[in-house]
FIKOLZA-1660 file (N, C-alpha, C; in steps of 0.1 Angstrom, whole numbers, plus 5000, padded with zeros to 4 digits):
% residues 229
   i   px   py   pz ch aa at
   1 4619 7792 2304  A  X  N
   1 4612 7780 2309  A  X CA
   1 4611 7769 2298  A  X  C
   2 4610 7773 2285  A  X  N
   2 4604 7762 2274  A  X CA
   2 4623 7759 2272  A  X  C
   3 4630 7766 2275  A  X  N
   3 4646 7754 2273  A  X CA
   3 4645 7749 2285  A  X  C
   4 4644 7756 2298  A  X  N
   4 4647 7739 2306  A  X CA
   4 4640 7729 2303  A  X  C
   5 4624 7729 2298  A  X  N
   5 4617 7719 2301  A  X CA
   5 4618 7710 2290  A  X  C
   6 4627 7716 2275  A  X  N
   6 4632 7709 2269  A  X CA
   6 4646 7698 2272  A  X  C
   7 4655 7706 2279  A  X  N
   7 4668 7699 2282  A  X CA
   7 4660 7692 2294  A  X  C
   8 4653 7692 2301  A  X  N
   8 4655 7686 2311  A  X CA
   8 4641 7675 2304  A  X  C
   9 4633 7672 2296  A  X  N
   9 4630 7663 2293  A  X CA
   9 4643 7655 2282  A  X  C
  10 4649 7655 2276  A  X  N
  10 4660 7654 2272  A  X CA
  10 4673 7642 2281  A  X  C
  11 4672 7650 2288  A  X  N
  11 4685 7644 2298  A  X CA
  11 4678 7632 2311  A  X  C
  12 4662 7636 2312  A  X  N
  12 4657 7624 2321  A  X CA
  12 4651 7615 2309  A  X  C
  13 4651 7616 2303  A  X  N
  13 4643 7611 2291  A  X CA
  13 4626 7606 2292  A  X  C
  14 4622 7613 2300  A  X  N
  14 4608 7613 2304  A  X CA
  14 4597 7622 2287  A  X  C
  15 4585 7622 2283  A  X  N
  15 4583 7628 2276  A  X CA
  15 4574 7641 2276  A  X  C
  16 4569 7642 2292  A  X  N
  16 4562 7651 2294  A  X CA
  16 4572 7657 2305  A  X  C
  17 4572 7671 2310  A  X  N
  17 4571 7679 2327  A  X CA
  17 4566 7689 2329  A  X  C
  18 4563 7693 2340  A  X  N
  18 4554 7706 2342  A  X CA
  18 4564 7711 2355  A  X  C
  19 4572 7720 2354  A  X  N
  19 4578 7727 2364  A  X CA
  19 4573 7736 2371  A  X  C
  20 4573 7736 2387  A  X  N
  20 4566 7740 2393  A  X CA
  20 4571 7752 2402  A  X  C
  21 4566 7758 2412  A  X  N
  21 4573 7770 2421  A  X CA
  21 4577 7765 2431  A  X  C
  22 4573 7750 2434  A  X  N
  22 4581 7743 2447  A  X CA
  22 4578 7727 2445  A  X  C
  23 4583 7721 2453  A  X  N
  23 4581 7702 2455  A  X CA
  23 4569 7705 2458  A  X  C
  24 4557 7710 2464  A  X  N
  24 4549 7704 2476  A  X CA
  24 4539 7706 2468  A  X  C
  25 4536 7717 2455  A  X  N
  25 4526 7718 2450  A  X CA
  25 4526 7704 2437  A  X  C
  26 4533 7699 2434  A  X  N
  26 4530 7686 2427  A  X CA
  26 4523 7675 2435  A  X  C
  27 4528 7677 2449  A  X  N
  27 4518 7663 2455  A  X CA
  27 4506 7667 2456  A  X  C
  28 4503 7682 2459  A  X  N
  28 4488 7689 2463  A  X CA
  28 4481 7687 2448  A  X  C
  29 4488 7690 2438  A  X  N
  29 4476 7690 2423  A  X CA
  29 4473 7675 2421  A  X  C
  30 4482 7665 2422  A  X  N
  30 4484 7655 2422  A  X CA
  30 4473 7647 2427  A  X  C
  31 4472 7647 2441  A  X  N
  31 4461 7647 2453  A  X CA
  31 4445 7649 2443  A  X  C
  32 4446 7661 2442  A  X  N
  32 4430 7670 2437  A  X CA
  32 4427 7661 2428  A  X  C
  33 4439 7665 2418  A  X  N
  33 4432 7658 2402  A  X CA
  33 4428 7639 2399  A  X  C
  34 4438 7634 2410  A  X  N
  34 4432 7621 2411  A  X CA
  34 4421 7615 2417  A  X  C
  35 4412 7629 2423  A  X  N
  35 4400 7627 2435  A  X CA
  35 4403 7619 2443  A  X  C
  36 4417 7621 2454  A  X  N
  36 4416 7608 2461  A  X CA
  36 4411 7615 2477  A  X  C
  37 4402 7606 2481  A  X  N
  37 4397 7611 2494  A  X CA
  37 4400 7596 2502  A  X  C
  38 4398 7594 2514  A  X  N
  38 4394 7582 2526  A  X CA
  38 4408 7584 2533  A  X  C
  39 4413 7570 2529  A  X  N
  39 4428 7568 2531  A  X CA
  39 4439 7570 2523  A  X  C
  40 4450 7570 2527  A  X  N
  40 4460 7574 2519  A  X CA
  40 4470 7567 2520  A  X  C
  41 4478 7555 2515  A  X  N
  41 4487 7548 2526  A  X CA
  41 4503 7556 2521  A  X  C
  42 4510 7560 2532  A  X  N
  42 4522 7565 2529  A  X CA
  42 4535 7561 2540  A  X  C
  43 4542 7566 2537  A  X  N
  43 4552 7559 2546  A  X CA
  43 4552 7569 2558  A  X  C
  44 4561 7571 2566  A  X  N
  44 4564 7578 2581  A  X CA
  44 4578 7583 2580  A  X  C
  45 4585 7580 2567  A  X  N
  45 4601 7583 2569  A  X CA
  45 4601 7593 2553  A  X  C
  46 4600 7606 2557  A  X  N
  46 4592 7614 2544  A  X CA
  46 4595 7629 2554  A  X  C
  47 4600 7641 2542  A  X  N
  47 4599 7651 2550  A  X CA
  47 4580 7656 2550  A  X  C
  48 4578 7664 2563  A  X  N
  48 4565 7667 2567  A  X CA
  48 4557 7671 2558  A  X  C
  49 4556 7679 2548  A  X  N
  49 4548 7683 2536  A  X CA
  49 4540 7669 2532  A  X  C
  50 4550 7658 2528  A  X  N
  50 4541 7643 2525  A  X CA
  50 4529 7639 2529  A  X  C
  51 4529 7642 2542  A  X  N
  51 4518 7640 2553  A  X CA
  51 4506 7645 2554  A  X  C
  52 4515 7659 2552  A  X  N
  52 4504 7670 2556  A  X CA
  52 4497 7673 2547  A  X  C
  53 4502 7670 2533  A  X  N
  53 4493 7675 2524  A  X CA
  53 4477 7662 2522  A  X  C
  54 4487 7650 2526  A  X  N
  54 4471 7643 2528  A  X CA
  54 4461 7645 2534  A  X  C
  55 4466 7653 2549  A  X  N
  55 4454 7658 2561  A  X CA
  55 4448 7673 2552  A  X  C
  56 4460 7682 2544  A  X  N
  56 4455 7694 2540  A  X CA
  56 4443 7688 2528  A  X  C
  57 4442 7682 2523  A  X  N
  57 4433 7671 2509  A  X CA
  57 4423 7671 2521  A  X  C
  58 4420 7668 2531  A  X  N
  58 4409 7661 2541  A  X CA
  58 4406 7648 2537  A  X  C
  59 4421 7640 2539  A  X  N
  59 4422 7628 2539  A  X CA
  59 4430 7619 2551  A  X  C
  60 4428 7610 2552  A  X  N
  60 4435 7602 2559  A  X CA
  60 4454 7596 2561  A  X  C
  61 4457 7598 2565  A  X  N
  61 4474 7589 2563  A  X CA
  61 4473 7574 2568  A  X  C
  62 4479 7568 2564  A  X  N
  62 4479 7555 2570  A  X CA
  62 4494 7549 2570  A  X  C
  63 4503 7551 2578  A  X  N
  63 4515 7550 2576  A  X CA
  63 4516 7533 2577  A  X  C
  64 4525 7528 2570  A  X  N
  64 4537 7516 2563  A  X CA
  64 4547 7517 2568  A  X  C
  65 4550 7507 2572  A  X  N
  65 4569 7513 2576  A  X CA
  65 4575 7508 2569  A  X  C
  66 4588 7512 2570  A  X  N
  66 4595 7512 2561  A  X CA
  66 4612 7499 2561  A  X  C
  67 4612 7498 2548  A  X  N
  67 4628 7486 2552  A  X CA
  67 4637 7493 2556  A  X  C
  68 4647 7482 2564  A  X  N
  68 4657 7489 2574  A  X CA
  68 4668 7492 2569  A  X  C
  69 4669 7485 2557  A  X  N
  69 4681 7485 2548  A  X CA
  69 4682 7499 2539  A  X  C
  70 4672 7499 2532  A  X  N
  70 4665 7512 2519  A  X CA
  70 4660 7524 2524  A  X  C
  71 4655 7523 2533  A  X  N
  71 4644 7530 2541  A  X CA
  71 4632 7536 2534  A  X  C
  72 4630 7530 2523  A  X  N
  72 4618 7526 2516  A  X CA
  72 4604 7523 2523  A  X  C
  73 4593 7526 2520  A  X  N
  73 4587 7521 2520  A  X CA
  73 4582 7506 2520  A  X  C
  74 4579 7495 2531  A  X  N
  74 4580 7485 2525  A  X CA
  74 4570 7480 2520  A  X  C
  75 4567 7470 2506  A  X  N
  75 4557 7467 2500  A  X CA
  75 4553 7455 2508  A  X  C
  76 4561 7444 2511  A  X  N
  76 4553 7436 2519  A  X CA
  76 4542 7438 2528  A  X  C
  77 4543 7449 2531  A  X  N
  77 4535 7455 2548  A  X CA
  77 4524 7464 2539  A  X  C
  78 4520 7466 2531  A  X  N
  78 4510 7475 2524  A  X CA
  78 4496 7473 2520  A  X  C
  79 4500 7455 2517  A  X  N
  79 4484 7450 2513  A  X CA
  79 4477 7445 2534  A  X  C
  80 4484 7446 2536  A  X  N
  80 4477 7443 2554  A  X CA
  80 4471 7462 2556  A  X  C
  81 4474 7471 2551  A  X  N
  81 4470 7483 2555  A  X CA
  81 4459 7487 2547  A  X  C
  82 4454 7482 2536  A  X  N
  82 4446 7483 2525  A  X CA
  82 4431 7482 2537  A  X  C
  83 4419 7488 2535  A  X  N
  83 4408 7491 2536  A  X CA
  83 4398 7492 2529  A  X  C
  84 4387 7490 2525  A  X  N
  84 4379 7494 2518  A  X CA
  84 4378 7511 2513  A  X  C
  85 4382 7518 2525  A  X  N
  85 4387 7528 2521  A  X CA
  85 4399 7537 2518  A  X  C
  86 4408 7530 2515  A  X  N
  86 4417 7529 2507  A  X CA
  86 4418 7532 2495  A  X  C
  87 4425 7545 2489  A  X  N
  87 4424 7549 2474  A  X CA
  87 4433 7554 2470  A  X  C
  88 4447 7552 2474  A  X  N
  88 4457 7559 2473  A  X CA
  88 4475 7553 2478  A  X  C
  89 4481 7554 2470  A  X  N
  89 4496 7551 2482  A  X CA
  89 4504 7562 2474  A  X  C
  90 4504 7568 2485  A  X  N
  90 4522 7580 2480  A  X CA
  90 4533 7577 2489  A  X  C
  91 4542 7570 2479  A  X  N
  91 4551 7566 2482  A  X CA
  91 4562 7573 2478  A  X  C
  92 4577 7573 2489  A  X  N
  92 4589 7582 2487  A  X CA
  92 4599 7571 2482  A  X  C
  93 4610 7578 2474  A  X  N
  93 4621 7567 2467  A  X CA
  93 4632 7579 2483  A  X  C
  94 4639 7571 2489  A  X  N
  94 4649 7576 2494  A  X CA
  94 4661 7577 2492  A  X  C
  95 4670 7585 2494  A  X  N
  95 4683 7585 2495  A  X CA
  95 4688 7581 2484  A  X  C
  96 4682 7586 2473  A  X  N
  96 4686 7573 2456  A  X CA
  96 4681 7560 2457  A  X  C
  97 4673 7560 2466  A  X  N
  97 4670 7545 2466  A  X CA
  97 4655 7541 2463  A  X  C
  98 4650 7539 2449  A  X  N
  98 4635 7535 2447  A  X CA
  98 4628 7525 2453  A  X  C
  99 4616 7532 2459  A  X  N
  99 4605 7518 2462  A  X CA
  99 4610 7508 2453  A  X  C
 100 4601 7497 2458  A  X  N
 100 4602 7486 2451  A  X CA
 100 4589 7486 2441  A  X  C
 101 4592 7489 2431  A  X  N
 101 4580 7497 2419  A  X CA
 101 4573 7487 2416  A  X  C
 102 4579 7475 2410  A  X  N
 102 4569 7465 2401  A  X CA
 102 4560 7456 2420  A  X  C
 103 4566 7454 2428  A  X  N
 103 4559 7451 2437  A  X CA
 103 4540 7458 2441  A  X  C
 104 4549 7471 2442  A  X  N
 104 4534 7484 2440  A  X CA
 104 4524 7484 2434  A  X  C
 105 4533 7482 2418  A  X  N
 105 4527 7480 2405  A  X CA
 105 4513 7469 2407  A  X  C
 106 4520 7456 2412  A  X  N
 106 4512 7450 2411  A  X CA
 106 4500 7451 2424  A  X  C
 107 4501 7456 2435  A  X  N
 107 4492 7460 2447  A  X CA
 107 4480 7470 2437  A  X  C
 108 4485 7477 2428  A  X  N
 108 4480 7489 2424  A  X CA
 108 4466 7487 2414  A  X  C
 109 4477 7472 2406  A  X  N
 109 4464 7464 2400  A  X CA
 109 4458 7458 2403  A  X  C
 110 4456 7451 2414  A  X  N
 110 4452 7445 2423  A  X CA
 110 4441 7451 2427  A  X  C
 111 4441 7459 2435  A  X  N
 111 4433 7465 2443  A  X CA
 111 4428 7479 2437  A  X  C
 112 4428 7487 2425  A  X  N
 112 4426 7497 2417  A  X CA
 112 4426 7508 2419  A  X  C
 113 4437 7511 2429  A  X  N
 113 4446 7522 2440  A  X CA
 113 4453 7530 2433  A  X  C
 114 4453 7542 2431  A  X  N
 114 4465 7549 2423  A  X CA
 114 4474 7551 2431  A  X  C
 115 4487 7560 2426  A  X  N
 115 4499 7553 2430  A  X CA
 115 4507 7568 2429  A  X  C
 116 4511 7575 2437  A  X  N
 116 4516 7586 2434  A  X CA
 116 4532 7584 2440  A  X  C
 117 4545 7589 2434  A  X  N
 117 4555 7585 2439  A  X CA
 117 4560 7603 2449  A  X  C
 118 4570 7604 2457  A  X  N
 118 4575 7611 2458  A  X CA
 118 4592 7609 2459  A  X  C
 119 4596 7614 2444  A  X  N
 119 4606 7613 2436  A  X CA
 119 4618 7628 2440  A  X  C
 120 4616 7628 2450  A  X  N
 120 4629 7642 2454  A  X CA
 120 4643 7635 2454  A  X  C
 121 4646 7622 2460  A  X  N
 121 4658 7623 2460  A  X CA
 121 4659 7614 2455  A  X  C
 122 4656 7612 2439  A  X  N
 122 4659 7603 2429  A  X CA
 122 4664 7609 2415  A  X  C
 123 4664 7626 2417  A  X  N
 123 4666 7629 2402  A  X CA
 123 4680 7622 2397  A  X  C
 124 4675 7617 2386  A  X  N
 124 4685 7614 2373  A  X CA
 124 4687 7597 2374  A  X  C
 125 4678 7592 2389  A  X  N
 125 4680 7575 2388  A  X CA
 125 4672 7567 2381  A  X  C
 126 4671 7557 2372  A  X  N
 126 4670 7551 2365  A  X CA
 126 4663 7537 2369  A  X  C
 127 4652 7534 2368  A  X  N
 127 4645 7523 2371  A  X CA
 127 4642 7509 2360  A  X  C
 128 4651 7499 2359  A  X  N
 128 4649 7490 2353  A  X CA
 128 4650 7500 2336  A  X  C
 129 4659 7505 2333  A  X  N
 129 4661 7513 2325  A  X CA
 129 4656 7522 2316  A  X  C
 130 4644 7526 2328  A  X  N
 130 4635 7537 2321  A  X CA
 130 4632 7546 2342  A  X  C
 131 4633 7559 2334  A  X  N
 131 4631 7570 2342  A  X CA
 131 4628 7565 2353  A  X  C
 132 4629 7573 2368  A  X  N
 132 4624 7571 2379  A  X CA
 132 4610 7575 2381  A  X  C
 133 4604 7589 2370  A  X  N
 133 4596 7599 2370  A  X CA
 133 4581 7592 2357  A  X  C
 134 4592 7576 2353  A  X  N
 134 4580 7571 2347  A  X CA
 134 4571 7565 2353  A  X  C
 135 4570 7562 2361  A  X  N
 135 4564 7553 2371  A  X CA
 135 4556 7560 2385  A  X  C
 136 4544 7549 2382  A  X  N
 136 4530 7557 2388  A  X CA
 136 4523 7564 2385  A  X  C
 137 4510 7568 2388  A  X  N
 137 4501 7576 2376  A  X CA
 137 4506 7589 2376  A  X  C
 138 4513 7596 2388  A  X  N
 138 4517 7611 2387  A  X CA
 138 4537 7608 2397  A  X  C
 139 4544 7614 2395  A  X  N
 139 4559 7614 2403  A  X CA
 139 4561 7630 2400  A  X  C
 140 4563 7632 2411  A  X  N
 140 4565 7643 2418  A  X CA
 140 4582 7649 2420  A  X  C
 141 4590 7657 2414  A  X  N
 141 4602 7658 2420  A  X CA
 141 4603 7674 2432  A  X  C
 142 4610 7674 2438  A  X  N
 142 4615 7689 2447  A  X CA
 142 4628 7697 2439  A  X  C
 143 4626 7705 2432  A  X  N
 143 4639 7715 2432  A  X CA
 143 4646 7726 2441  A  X  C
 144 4643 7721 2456  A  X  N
 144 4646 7728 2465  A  X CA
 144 4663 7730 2464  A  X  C
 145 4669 7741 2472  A  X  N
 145 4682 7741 2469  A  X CA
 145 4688 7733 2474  A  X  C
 146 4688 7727 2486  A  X  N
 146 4695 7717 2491  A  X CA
 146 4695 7704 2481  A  X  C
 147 4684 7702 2471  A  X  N
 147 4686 7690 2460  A  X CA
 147 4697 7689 2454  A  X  C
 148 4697 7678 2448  A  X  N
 148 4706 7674 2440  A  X CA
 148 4709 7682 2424  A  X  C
 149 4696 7687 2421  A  X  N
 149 4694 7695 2410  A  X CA
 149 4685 7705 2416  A  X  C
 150 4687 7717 2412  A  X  N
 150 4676 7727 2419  A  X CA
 150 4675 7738 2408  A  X  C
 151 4667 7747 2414  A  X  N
 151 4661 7765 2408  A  X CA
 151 4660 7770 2419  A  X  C
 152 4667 7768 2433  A  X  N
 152 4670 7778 2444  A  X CA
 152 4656 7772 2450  A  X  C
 153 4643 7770 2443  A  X  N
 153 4631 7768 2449  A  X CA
 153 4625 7763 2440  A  X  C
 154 4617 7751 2439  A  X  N
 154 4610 7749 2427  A  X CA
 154 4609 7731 2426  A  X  C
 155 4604 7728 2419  A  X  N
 155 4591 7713 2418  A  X CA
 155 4593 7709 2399  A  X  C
 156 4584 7700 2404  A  X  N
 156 4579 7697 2392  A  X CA
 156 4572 7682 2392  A  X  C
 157 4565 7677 2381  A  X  N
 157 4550 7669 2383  A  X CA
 157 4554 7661 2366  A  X  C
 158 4554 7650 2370  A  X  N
 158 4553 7637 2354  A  X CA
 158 4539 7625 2356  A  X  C
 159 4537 7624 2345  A  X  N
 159 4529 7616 2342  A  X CA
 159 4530 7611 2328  A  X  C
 160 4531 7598 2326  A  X  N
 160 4531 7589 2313  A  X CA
 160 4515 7589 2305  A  X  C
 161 4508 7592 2310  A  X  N
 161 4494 7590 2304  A  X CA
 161 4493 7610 2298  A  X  C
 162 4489 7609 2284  A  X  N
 162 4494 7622 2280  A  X CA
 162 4483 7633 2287  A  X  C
 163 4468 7626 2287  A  X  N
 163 4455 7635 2294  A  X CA
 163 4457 7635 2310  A  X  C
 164 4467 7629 2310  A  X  N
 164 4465 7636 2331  A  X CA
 164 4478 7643 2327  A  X  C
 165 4492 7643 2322  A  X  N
 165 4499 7653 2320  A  X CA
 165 4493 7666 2318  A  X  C
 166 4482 7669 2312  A  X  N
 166 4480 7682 2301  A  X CA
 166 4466 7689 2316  A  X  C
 167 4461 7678 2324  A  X  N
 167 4453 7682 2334  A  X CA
 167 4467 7685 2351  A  X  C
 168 4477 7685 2347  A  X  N
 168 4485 7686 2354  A  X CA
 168 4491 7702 2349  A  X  C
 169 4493 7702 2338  A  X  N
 169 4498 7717 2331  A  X CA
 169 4489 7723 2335  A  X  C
 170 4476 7722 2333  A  X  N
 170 4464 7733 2333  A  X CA
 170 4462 7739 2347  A  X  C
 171 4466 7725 2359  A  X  N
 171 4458 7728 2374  A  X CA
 171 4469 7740 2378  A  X  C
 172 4481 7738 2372  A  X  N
 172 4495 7746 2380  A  X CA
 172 4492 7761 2372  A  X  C
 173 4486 7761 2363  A  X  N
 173 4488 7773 2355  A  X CA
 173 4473 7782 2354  A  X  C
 174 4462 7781 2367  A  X  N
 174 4450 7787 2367  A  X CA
 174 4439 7781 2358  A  X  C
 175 4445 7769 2353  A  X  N
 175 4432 7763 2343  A  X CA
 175 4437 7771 2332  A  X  C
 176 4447 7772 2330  A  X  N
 176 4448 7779 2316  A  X CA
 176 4458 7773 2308  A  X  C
 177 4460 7771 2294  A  X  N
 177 4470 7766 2288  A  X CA
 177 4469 7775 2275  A  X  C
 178 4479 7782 2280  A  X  N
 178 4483 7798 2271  A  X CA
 178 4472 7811 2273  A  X  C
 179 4471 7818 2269  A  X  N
 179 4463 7829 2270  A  X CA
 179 4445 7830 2272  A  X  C
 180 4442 7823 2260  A  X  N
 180 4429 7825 2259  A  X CA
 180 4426 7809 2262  A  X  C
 181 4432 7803 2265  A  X  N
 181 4423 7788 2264  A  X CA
 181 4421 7783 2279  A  X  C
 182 4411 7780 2284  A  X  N
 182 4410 7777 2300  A  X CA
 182 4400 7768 2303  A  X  C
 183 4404 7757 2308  A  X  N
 183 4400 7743 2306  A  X CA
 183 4393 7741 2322  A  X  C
 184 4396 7748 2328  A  X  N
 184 4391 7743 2343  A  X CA
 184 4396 7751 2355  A  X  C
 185 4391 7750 2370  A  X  N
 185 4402 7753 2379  A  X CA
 185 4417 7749 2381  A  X  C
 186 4422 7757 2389  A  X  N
 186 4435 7758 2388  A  X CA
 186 4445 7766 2400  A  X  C
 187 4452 7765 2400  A  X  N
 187 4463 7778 2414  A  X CA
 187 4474 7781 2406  A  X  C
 188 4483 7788 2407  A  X  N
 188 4494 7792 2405  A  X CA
 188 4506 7787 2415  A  X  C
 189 4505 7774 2404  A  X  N
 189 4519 7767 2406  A  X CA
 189 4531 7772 2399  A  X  C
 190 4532 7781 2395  A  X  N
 190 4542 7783 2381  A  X CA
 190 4550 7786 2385  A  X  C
 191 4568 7782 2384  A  X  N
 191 4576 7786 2384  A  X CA
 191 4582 7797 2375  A  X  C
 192 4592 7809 2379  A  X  N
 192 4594 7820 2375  A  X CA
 192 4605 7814 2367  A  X  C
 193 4607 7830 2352  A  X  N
 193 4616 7828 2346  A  X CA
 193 4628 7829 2353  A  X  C
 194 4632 7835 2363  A  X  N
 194 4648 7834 2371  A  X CA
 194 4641 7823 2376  A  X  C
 195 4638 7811 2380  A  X  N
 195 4641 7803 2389  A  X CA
 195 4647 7794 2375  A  X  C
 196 4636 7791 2365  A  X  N
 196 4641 7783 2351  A  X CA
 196 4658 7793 2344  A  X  C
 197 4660 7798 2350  A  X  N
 197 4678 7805 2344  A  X CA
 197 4689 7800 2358  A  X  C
 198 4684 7798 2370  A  X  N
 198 4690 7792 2379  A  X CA
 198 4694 7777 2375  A  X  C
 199 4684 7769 2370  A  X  N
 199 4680 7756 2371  A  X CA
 199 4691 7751 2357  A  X  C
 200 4690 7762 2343  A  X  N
 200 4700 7763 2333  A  X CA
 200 4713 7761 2336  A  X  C
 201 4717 7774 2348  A  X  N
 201 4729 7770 2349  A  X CA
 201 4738 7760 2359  A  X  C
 202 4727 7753 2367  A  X  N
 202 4731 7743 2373  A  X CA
 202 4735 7728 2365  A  X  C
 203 4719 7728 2357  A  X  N
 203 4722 7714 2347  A  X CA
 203 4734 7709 2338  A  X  C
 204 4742 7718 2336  A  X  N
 204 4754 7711 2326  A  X CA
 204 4763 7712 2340  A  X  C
 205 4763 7710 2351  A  X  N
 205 4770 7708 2359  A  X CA
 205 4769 7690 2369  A  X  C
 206 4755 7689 2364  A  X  N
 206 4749 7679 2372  A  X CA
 206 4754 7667 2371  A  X  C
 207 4759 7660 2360  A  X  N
 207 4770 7648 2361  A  X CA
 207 4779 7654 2370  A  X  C
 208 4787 7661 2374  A  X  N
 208 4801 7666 2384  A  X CA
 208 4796 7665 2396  A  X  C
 209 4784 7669 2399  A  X  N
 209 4774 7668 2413  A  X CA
 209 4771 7655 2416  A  X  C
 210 4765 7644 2404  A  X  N
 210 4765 7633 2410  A  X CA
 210 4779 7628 2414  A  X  C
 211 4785 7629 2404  A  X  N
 211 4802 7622 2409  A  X CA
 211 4807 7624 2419  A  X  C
 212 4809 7636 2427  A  X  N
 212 4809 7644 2441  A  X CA
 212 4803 7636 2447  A  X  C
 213 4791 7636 2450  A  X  N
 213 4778 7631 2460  A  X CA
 213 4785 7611 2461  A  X  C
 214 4787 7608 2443  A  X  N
 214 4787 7593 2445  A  X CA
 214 4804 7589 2451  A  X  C
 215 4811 7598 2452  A  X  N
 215 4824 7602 2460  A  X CA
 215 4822 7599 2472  A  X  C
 216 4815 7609 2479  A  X  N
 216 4812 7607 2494  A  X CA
 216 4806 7598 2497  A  X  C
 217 4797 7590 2491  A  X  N
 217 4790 7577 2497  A  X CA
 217 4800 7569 2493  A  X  C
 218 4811 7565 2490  A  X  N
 218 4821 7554 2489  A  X CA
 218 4828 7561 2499  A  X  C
 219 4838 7571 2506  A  X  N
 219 4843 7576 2513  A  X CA
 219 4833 7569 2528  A  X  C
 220 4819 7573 2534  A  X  N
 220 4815 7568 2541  A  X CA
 220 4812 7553 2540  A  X  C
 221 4807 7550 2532  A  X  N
 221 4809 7528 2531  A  X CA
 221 4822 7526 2536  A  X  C
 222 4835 7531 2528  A  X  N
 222 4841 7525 2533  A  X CA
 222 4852 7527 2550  A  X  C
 223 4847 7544 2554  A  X  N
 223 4847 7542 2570  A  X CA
 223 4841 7535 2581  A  X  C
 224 4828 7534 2573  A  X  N
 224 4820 7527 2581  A  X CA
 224 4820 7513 2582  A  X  C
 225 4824 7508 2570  A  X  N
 225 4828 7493 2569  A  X CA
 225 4825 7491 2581  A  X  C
 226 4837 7488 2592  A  X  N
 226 4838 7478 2600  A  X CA
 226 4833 7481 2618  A  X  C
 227 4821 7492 2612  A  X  N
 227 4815 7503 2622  A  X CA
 227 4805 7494 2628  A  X  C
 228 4801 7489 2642  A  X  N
 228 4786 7485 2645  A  X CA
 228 4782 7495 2652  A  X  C
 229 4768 7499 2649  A  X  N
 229 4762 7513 2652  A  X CA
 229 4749 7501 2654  A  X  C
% end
């Protein structure tokens, strides 16, 4: 586990990660540790965990829809959903395709809303030429096997601020950070050492995978070219 979490801080160039046993427990610790209760604004074009984990929190959703082009989340439509109780936007990057970040960014200061992303089908994309996983107070990725990069099953949780990183390690690992030191509550988020030896020998593959994947989306652009659907 301490070489993936090296190589793979490394190769995203992020400076913190906390790898997890699935995608869905980074949005749940994420949720807790930022105490967000009321509303929650998120999109509608998101697999079902997104959602549910806001109602599982005993919170609110408040769906945004999304652009027709990105299928993003749209930021224009977000400050009209804002509430007094409003404390929250978890937002999805789709298809490789990021929210519109600094738009958010500024909703976020604006209105003093945290900002959670959900970053599954963004690993290794690059925002304004810093990480996808830098942005927002917590970004969440899925290492499910169908991903882009995976461990058969498995997650993982960033944060740029180094004291919510290290309350992000602690919540996944029982409140504990190593043996005897135990800072708080916590669950057993942890992913296993075979899931971190799966995830090893995928990664020196993963340029070949994007190249593949960015194969087929030029193969479909250009059938579809002159397609009206």
């Amino acid at each position: 586990m301490v070489s993936l979490e090296s190589k793979l801080k490394t190769y995203l160039d992020v400076d913190w990660i906390t790898i997890t046993n699935n995608g869905t427990v980074p949005i749940q610790i994420a949720l807790k540790l930022l105490g967000k209760q009321g509303e929650i604004i998120t999109t509608p074009f998101s697999y079902v965990a997104t959602t549910a984990l806001i109602v599982w929190e005993h919170c609110t959703p408040v769906f945004v829809d999304i652009h027709p082009e990105y299928l993003t989340i749209d930021e224009t439509k977000i400050e009209a959903a804002i509430t007094p109780n409003t404390t929250c936007i978890l937002a999805t990057h789709v298809f490789g395709n990021p929210c519109h970040i600094e738009a958010i960014n500024s909703i976020d200061k604006k209105y003093n809303i945290k900002v959670i992303y959900d970053a599954a089908h963004c690993f290794g994309v690059n925002y304004l030429g810093s990480s996808i996983f830098n942005y927002g107070d917590v970004s969440t990725c899925s290492f499910h096997a169908t991903k882009l990069f995976h461990t058969a099953e498995g997650g993982a949780m960033f944060a740029t601020d180094a004291a919510l990183q290290h309350q992000l390690y602690y919540s996944h690992n029982f409140g504990h950070n190593g043996y005897l030191n135990f800072f708080g509550l916590g669950i057993n988020g942890k992913a296993s050492e075979l899931q971190a030896a799966m995830s090893l020998a995928v990664l020196p593959h993963i340029e070949e995978i994007i190249s593949a994947r960015k194969e087929v989306v030029t193969l479909y652009n250009n059938q579809l070219n002159f397609s009206v659907i």
